[in-house]
N, C-alpha and C positions, 0 to 999 in steps of 0.2 A: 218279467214283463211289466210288472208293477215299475220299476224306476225307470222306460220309456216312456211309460204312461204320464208317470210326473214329471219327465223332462219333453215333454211337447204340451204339454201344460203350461208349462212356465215359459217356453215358446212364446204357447196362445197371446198368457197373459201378460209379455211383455208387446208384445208386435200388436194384440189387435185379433180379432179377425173371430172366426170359428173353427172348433176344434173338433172334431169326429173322431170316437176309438170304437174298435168294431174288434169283439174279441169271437172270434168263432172257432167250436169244434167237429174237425171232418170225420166221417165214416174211413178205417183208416184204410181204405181201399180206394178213397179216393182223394187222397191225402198229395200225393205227387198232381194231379190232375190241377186241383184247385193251386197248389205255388206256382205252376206252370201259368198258367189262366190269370193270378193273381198279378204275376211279375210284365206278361205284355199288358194286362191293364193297367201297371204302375206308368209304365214308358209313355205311353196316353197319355195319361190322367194329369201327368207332370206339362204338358204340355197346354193344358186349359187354360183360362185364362182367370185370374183370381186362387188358384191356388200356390200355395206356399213350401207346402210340403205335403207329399202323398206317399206312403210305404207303407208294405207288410211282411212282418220278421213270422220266421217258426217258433214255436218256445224251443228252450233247449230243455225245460224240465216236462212240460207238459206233453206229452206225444197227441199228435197230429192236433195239435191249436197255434191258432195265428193269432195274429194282433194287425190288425189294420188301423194305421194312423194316418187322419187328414188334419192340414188345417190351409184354412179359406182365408183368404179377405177380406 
């Protein structure tokens, strides 16, 4: 997760704008619930206006943590 992080970083810091990383860990009961939730709010979210780029990956090492990455405008 660490080298998404740096590469919408250097995104940010070439384009401009703001950058948002949102790392969160689910109860893991409610681990499908939130990707579920997370992925129609990507399809959204990409549609606003001033955003750049908006996703959230699963780790593959960390069980039930996400990485939510924005960057704005």
């Amino acid at each position: 997760m660490a080298e998404l992080v740096e590469l919408a970083r250097k995104a940010a810091g070439e384009n401009g704008g703001v950058l948002v990383t949102v790392k969160a860990t689910v109860k893991p009961e409610h681990s499908d619930e939130l990707l579920k939730l997370a992925k129609e709010s990507v399809n959204g979210s990409r549609q606003e206006p001033g955003v750049i780029y908006w996703n959230v990956n699963k780790s593959a090492t960390e069980p039930d943590t996400y990485l939510f990455v924005e960057h704005y405008k």
